[in-house]
N, CA, C and O of each residue as an XYZ file, in Angstrom:
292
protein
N       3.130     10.399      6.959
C       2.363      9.167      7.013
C       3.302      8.029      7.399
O       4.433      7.944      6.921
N       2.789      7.130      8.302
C       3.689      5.991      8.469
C       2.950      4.915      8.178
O       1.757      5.048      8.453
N       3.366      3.578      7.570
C       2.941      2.395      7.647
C       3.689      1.367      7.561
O       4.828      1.460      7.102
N       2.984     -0.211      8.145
C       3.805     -1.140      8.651
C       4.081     -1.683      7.157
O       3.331     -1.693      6.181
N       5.935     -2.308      7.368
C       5.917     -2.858      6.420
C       6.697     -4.348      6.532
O       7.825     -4.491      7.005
N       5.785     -5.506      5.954
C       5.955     -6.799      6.437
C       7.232     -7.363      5.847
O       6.798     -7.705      4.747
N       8.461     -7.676      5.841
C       9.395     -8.017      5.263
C       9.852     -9.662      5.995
O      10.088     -9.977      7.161
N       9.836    -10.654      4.415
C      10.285    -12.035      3.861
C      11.311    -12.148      3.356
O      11.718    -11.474      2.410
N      11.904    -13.054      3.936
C      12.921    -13.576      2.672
C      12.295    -14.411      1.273
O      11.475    -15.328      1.228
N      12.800    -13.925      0.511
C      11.593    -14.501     -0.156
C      12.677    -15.790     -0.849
O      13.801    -16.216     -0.581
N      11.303    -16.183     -2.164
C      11.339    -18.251     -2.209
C      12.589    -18.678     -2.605
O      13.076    -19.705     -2.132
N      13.424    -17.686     -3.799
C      15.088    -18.022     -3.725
C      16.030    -17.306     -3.275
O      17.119    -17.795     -2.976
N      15.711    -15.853     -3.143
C      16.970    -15.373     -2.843
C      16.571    -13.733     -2.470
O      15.718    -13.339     -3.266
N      16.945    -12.732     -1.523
C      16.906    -11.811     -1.336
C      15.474    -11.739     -0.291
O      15.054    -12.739      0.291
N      14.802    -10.303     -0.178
C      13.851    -10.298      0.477
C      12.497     -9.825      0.011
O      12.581     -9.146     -1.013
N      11.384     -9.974      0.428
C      10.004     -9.661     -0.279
C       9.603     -8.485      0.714
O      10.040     -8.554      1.863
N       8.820     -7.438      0.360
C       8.171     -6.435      1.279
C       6.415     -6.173      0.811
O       6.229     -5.858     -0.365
N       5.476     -6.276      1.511
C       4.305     -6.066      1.407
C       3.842     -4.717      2.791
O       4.481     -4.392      3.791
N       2.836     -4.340      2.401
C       2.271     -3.237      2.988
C       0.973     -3.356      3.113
O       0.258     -2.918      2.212
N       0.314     -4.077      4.447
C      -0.793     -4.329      4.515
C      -2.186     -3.183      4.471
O      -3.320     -3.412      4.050
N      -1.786     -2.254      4.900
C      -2.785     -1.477      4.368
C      -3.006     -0.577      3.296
O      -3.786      0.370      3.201
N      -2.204     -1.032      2.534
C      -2.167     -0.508      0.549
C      -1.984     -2.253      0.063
O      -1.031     -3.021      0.185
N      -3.287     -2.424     -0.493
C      -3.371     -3.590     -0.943
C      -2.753     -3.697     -2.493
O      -2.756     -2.726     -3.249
N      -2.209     -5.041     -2.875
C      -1.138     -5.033     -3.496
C       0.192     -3.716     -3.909
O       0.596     -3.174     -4.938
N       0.401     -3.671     -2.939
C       2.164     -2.811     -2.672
C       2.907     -3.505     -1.807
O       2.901     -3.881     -0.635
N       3.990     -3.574     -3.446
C       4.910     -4.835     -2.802
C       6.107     -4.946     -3.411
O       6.210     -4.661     -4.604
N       7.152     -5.366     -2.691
C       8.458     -4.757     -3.067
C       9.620     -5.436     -3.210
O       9.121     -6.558     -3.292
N      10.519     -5.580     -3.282
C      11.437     -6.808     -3.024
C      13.297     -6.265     -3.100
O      13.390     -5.252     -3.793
N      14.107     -6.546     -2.771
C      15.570     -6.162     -2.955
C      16.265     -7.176     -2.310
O      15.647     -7.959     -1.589
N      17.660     -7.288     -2.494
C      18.536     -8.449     -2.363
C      19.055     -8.437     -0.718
O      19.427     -9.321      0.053
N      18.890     -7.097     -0.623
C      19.503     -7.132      1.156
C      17.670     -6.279      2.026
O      16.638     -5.798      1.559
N      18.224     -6.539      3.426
C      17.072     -5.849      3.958
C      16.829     -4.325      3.841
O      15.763     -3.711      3.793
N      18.535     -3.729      3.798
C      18.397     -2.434      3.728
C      17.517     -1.997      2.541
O      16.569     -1.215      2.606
N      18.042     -2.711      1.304
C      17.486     -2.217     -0.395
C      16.081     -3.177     -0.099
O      15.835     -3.781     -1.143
N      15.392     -3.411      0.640
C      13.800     -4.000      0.268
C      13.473     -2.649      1.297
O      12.972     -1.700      0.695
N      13.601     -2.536      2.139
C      13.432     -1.153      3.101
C      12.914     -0.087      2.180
O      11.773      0.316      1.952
N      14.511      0.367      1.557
C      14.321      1.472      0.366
C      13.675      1.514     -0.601
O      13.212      2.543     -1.093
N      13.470     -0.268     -1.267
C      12.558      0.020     -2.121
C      11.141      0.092     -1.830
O      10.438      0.859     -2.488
N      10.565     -0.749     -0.756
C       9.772     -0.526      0.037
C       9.221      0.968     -0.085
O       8.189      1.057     -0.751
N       9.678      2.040      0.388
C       9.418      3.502      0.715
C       9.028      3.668     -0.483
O       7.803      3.770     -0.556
N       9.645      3.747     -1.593
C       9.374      4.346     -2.657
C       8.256      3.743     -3.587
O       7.686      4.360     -4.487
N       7.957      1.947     -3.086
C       6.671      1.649     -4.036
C       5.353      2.301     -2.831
O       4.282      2.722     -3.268
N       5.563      2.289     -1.834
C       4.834      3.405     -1.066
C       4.403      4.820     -1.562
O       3.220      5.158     -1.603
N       5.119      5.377     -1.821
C       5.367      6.804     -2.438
C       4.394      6.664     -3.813
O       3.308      7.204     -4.025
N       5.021      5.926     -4.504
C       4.190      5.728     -6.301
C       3.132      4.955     -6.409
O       2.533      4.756     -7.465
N       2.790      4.382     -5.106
C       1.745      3.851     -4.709
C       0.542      4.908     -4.492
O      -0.226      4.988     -5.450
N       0.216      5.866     -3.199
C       0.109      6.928     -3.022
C      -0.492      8.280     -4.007
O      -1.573      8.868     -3.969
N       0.740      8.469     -4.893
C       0.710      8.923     -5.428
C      -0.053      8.775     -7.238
O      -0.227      9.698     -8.034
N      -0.349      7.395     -7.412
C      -1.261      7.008     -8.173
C      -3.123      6.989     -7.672
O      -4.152      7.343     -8.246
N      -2.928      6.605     -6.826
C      -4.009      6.505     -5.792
C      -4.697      8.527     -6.061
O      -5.804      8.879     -6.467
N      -3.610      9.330     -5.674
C      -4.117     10.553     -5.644
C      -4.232     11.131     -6.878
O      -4.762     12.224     -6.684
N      -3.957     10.937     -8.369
C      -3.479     11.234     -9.599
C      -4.871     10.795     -9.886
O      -5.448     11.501    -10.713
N      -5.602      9.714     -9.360
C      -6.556      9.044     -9.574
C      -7.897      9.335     -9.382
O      -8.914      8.894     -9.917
N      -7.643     10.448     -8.218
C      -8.808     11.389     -7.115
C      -9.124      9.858     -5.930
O     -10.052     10.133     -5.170
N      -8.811      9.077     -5.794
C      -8.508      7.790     -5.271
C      -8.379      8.447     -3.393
O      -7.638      9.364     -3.040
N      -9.121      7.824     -2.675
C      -8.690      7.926     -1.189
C      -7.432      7.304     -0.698
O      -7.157      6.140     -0.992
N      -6.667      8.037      0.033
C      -5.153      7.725      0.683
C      -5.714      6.536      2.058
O      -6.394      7.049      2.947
N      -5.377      4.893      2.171
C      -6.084      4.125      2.941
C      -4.609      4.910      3.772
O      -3.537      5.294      3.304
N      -5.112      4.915      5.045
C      -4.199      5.697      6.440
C      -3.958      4.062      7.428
O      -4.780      3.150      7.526
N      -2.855      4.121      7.918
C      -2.372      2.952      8.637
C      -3.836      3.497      9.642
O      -4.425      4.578      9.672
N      -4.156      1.613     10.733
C      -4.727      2.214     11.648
C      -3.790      0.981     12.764
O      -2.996      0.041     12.713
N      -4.430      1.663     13.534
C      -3.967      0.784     14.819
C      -3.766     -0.885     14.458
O      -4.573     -1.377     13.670
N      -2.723     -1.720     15.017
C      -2.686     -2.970     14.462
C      -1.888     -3.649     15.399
O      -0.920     -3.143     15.966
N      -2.300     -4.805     15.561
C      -1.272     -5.630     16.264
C      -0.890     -6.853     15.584
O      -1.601     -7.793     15.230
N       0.746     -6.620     15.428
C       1.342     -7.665     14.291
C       1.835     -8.505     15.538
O       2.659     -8.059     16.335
N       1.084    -10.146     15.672
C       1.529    -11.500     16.455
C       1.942    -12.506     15.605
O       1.355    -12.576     14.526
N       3.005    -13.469     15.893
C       3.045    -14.728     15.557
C       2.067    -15.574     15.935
O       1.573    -15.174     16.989
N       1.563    -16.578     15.538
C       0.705    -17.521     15.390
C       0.893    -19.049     15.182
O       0.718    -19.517     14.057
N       1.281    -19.924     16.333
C       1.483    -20.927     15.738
C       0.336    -21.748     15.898
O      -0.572    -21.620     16.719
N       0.540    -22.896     14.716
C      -0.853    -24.143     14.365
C       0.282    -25.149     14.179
O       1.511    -25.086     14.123
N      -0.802    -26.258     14.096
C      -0.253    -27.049     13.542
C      -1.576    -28.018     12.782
O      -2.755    -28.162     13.106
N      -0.713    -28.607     11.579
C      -0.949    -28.955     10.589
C      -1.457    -30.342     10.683
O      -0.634    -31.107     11.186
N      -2.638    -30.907     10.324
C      -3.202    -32.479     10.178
C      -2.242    -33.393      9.267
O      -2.524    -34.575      9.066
């Protein structure tokens, strides 16, 4: 299984990871590599609660990740 995973620096220090198509799975570590890794693994126990659960596995689908700029009033 593969899915996208959105990575922030997050509000003080290190980085944030979310996974848009497993709603709230979300991750965080001090470098990109360790939000990566931890990333995978709240994936995994994510997943794997979901199935413990009899719960449907949501499957990445096709997506197109763009920047977006606005501006603000």
């Amino acid at each position: 299984m593969e899915y996208t995973v959105v990575i922030r620096e997050g509000n003080e220090e290190g980085y944030v990871a979310t996974v848009p198509a497993l709603p709230g799975c979300v991750s965080q570590g001090r470098t990109r590599r360790e939000t990566v890794r931890n990333a995978k693994e709240a994936i995994e126990v994510y997943i794997d609660a979901l199935l413990e659960d009899g719960l449907p596995v949501p499957l990445q689908t096709d997506a197109e990740v763009i920047d977006v700029q606005v501006s603000a009033r």
